[in-house]
C-alpha positions in Angstrom: -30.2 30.7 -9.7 -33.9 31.9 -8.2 -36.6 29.2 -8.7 -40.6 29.7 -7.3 -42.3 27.6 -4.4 -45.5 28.2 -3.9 -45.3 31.6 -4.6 -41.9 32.6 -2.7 -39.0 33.1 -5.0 -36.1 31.3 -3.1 -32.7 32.4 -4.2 -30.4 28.8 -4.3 -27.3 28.5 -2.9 -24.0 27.5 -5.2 -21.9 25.7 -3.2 -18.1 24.8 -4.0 -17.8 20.8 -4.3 -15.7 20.4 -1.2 -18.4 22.4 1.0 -21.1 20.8 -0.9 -19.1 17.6 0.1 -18.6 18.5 3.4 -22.4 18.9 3.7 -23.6 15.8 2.4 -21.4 13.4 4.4 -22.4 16.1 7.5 -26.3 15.0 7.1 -25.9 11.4 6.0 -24.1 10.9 9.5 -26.9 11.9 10.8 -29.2 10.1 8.6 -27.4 6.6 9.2 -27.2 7.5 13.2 -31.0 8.1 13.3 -32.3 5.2 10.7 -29.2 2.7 10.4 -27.4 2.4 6.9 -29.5 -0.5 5.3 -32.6 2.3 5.4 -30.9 4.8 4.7 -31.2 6.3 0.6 -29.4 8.6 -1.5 -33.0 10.0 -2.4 -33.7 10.4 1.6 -30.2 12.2 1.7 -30.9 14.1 -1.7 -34.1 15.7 0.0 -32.8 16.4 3.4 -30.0 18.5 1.4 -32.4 20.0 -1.4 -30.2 18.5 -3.9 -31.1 16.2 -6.9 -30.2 12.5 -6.2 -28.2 13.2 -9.3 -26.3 15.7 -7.6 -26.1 14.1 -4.8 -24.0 11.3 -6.4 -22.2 13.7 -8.3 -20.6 14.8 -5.0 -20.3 11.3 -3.5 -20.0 8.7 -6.0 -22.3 5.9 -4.4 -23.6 4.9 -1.3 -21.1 3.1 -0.1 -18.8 5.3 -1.3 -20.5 7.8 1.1 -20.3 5.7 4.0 -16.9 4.7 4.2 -16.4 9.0 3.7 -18.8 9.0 7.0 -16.2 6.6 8.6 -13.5 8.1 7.9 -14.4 12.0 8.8 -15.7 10.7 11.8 -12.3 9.0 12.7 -10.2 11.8 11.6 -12.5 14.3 13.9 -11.8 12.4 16.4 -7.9 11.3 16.2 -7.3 14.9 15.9 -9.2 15.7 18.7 -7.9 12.7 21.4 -4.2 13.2 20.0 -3.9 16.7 20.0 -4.6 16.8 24.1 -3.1 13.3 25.0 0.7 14.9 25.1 1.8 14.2 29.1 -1.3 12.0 30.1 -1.4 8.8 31.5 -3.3 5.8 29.8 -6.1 6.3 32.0 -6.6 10.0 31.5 -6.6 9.3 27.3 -9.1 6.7 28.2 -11.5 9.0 30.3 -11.0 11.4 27.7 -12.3 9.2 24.5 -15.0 8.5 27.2 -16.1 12.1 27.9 -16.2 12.8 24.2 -18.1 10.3 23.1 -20.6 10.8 26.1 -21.2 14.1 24.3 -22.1 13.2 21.1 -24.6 10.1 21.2 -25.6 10.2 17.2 -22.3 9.3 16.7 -22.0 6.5 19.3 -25.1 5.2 17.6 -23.9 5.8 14.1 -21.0 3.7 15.2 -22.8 1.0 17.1 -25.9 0.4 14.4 -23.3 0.4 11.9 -20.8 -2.1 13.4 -23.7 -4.8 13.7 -24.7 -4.1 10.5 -21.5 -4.7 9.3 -21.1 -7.8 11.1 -22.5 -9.4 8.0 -19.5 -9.9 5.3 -21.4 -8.5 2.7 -21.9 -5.1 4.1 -19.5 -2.2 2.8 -17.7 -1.5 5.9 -17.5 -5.2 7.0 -13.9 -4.4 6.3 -13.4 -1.4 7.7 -14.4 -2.4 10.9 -11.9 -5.4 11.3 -9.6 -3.1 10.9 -10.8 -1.0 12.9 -10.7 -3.4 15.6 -7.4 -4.8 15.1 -5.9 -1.1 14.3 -7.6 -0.2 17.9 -6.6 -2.9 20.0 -3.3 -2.5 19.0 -2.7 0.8 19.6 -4.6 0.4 23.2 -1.9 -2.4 23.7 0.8 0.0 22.9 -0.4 2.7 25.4 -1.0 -0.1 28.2 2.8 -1.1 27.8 2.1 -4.2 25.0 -0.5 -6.0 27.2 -3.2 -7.0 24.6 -5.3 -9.1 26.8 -6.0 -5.9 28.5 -6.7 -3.8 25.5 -9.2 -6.2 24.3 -11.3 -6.4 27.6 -10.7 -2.3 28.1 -11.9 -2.3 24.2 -14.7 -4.8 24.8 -15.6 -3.2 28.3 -15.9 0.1 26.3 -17.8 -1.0 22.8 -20.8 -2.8 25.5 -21.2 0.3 27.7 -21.9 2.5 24.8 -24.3 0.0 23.4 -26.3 -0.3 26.9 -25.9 3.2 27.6 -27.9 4.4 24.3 -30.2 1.1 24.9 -31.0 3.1 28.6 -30.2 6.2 28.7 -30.3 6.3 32.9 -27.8 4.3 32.5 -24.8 6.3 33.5 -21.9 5.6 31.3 -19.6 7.8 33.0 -19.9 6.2 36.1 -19.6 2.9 35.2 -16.8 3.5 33.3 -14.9 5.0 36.0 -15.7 2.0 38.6 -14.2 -0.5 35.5 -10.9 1.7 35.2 -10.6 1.7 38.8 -10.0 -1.8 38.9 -8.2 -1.9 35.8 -5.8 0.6 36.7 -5.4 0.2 40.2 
């Protein structure tokens, strides 16, 4: 399909619906990172992709629908990633290692921490998804600290508030502080 704008014939794209898909949940990440869910639209998302918002929630359903697909790609990204290189390590180096990765990729730190205040609020489509998130967590941190809960949480905790202050300053230097926390916690 060709179309005209402003005199330039532009030759669109067909995508299949899974990269088409793919796409939209890629740019409403970084949509909700930049502007928080509550402002983000399906129309802002619609024009950032040159889509319809029709189309748009051909390929997504709904809004929320959309976020709990941002959720959950982001999660599997990551599990994959953490998992696949945590064979042999100690607790430690797993730790330092979700650490590092999320020091190098600060939208999605702050897609993650605008979101889980948002979603403090029961109402909020992923209210859900991030008490589970929190239990599911903490429980598997237990597991790799040999059952010790109380420690998972305050690791967890320890964690969740660096992030936070970390994209609140950014001279603040996460990797540093978080290496003076797990030295007393692991020493």
């Amino acid at each position: 399909m060709e179309f005209t704008i402003l005199s330039m014939t532009v030759k669109r794209v067909r995508l299949t619906a899974d990269v088409r898909r793919a796409q939209l949940v890629d740019e409403a990440t970084a949509l909700i990172a930049r502007i928080g869910y509550h402002r983000f639209s399906i129309k802002a998302l619609a024009e950032a992709t040159g889509l319809t918002r029709a189309g748009v929630l051909h390929h997504v359903g709904s809004k929320e629908q959309l976020l709990l697909d941002v959720l959950a790609l982001r999660d599997e990204r990551d599990n994959a990633v953490i998992l696949d290189n945590a064979a042999g390590l100690s607790p430690r180096e797993i730790l330092d290692s979700i650490v590092r990765r999320n020091l190098g990729q600060p939208e999605i730190v702050r897609l993650y921490t605008v979101l889980a205040a948002e979603a403090l609020d029961p109402a909020h489509p992923a209210h859900a998804y991030f008490a589970d998130r929190l239990r599911t967590g903490t429980t598997m941190m237990a597991e790799l600290l040999g059952d010790d809960r109380e420690l998972a949480v305050e690791i967890y905790s320890f964690m969740d508030g660096i992030q936070l202050n970390w994209l609140r300053e950014p001279t603040i230097d996460m990797w540093r502080e978080w290496t003076r926390f797990s030295e007393r916690i692991f020493t």
